[in-house]
N, C-alpha and C positions, 0 to 999 in steps of 0.2 A: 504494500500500500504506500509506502514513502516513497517508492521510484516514480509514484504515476500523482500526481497533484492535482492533476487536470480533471480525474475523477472522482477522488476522494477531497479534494483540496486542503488548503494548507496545516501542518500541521501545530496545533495550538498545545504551550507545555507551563504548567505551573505544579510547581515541586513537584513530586514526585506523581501529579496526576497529566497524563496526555492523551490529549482525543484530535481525531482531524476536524476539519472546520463542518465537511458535509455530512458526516455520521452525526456530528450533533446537533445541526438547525433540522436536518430529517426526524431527528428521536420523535417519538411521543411521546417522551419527560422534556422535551423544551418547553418551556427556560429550565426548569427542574430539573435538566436531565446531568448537570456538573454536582448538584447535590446527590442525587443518587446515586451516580460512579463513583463519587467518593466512599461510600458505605459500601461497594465491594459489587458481586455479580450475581448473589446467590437470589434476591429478588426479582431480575427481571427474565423476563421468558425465555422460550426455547426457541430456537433457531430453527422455522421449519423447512428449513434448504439443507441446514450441516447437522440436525440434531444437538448444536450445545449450545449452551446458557450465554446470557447478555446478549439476549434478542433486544433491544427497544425498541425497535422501527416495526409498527402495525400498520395493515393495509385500511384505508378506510373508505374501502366498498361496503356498501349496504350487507350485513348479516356475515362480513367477514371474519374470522381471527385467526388470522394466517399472521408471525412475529418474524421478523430475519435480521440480521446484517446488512449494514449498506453494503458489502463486499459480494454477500450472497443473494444479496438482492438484485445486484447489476448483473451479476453471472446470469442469474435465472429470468432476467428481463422485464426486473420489478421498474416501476418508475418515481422519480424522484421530481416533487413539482417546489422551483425555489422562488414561490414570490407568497402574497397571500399568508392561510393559512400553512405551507409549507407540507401537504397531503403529500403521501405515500400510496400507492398503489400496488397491490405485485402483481401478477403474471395473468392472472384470471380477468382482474378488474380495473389494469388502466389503462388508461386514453388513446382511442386508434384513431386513423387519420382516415375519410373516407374519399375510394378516389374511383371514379365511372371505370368502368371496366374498358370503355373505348382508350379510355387515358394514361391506360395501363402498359406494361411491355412485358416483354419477356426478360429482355436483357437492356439496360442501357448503361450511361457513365456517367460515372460520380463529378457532379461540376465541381468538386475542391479537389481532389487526390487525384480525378480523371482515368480510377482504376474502375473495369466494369464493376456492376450491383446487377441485380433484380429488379425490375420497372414494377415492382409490387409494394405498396405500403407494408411496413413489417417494423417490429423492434429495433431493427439496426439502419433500415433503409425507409427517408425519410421524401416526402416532397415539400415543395414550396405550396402553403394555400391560395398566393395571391395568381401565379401563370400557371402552377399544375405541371411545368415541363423541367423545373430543375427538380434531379433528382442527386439528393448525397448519402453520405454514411451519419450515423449518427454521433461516430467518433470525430468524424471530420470537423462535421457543423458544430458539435459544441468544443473544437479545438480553434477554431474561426470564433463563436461566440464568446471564448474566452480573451480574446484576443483584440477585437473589433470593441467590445463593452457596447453598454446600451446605447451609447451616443451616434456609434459607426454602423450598428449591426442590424444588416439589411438580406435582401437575398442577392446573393450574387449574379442573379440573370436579369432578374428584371427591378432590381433594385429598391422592390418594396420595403416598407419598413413597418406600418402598423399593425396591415393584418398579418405580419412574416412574424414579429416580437410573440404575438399574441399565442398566436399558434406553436410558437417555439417554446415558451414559458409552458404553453399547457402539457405539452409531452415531455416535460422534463427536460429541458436544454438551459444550462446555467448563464444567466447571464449577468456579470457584476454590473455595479452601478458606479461605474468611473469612466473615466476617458479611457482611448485607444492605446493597447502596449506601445505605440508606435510613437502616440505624442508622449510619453512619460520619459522624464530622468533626463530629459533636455537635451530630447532626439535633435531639435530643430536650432539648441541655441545658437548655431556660431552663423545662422542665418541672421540674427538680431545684431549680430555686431556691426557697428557702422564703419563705412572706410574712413580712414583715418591720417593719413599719410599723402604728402605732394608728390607727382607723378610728373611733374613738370620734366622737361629734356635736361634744361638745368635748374636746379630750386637754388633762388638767391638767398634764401632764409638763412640766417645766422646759427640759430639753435636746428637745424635740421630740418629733413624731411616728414618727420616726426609730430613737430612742434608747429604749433599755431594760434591766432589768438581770436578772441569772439568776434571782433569787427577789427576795419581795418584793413590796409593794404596785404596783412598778414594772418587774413580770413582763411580760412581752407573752404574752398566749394566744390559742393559733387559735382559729376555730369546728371542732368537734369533727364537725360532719356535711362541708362543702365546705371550710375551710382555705384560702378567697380571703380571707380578713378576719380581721382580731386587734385584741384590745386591749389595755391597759393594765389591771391589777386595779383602781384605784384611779378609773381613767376610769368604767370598770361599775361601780362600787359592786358591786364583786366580793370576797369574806372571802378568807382566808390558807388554808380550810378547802375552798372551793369549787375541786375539779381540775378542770373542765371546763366549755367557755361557749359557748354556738350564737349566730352573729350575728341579725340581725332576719330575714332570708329565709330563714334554715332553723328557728331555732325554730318549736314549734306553735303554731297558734293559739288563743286563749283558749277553754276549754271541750273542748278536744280528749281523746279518751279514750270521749268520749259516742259515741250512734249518728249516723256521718257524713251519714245522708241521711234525710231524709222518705220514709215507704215506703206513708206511708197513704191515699195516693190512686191506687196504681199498679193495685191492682182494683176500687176502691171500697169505699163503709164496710162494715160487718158484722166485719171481721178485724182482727187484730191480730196485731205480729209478734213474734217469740221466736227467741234465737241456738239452732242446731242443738247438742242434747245427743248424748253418745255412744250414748245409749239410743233416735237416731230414727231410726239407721241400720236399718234391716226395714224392715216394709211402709208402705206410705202411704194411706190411704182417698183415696177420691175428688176429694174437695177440696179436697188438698193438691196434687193434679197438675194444677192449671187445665183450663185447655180445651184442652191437648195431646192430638189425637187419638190417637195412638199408643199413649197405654198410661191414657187415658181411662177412668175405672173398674178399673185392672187396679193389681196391686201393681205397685210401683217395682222394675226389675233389680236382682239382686242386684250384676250388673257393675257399675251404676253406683254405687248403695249403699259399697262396697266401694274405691272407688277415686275417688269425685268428689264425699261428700254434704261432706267436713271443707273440700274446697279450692274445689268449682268452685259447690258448690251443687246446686240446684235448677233448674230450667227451672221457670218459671213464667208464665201466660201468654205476652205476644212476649218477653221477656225472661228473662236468665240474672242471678240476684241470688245471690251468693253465700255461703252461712254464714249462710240465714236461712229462716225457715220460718211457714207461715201457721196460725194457732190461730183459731177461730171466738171470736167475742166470747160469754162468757156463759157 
């Protein structure tokens, strides 16, 4: 039981008394149930999986009294519900998942491990309530719901999350109430660190590249697009006036603003190009729909008019050129 955490979880120890964390919010002496372990074993029931003593965990289906082990209870595919009253189920009486037989398989794969399963709802082999199509293990998912916590933990196909938790809590799938293993213990710190240091070619600053002061010709400033690079105002020949500075890899390049590409050879001569006014949105003569069969002599859709001519453009010829339109020379 100490190798595996993830089913029994963590293990809790004062003086000479220890229990794992899941054996004891499952008991049916919770809260009481640290009182009673202390008074020994001879009290609590019979194990009706292994036959011996310090059963605490009862199933609470109607007319039951079946006692187990959490240990022999997971072997024989009792289930474990952790929110709520914290109910126990074993083998006879808890919670199935119900799925159309159309929506069933014979075989398919596990979306976390990607190892085949059985496309049948069962103890080990789970679906999603919300699409019905991912199918996992039950080790997987609650090795993912361990992991993800309440905050991240969704289904991994179709990304639901209320009726996925729901469903997931009711079969017994553990799920803590903290953040993601992934944001904890300061996964992301050395993202929050700010740049710090002048990148200038030559930094005139006295005290270093280092060093800098709050205002001043000996400000440090980021690059206002990426924020991997800063400099010194005075290193840039940068004014007292000038609030903002892009290093060399993100400023534009000289002439920018103009049109980014040569377009006058993509049909050959006679045309010439013109940025789409709001007034071309209507029809289109002939020659403005290249050699696209489709609508070849016809007006342009209104659908597309309406919805593609500001962002996607044109089709023209093999190609899609966007926000730009062809004018006959002359």
């Amino acid at each position: 039981a100490d190798s595996n955490p993830d089913t029994y979880g963590q293990k809790c120890q004062r003086g000479k008394l220890c229990v794992h964390e899941n054996c004891l919010v499952s008991s049916s002496l919770f809260p009481w149930g640290l009182i009673v372990l202390s008074r020994g074993w001879a009290d609590l029931p019979t194990c009706c999986v292994c036959g011996c003593k310090g059963a605490s965990i009862a199933c609470q289906g109607r007319k039951c009294t079946k006692n187990f082990h959490f240990p022999c209870g997971s072997e024989k595919g009792c289930i474990y519900q952790f929110f709520g009253e914290f109910k126990s189920f074993c083998w006879k009486h808890r919670p199935v998942q119900r799925v159309r037989r159309r929506q069933q398989q014979a075989e398919t794969i596990c979306i976390v491990c990607l190892e085949s399963m059985p496309g049948k709802p069962s103890y080990s082999a789970m679906v999603c309530p919300a699409c019905k199509h991912a199918w996992f293990h039950r080790d997987c998912i609650q090795g993912h719901a361990l992991r993800a916590a309440l905050y991240h933990f969704r289904c991994p196909r179709c990304r639901d999350m209320g009726t996925f938790q729901r469903e997931m809590f009711r079969m017994g799938i553990k799920i803590p109430d903290r953040d993601a293993a992934w944001e904890e213990d300061g996964a992301f710190s050395d993202q929050y660190h700010r740049h710090s240091h002048c990148d200038a070619s030559c930094c005139l600053y006295v005290g270093g590249r280092e060093q800098f002061a709050d205002n001043g010709p000996w400000q440090l400033l980021l690059c206002n697009s990426c924020g991997s690079q800063g400099t010194h105002r005075r290193c840039s020949s940068l004014g007292a006036t000038k609030g903002t500075w892009e290093c060399e890899d993100c400023a534009e390049p000289t002439g920018a603003g103009k049109e980014p590409l040569e377009r006058k050879d993509v049909l050959g001569p006679g045309f010439v190009w013109r940025e789409l006014r709001a007034d071309d949105c209507g029809h289109y003569p002939r020659w403005a729909l290249g050699r696209r069969r489709r609508h070849a002599g016809r007006a342009w859709p209104k659908a597309h008019c309406s919805r593609g001519m500001s962002v996607t453009g044109l089709w023209i010829g093999a190609g899609k050129i966007p926000g730009w339109i062809l004018d006959p020379k002359g």
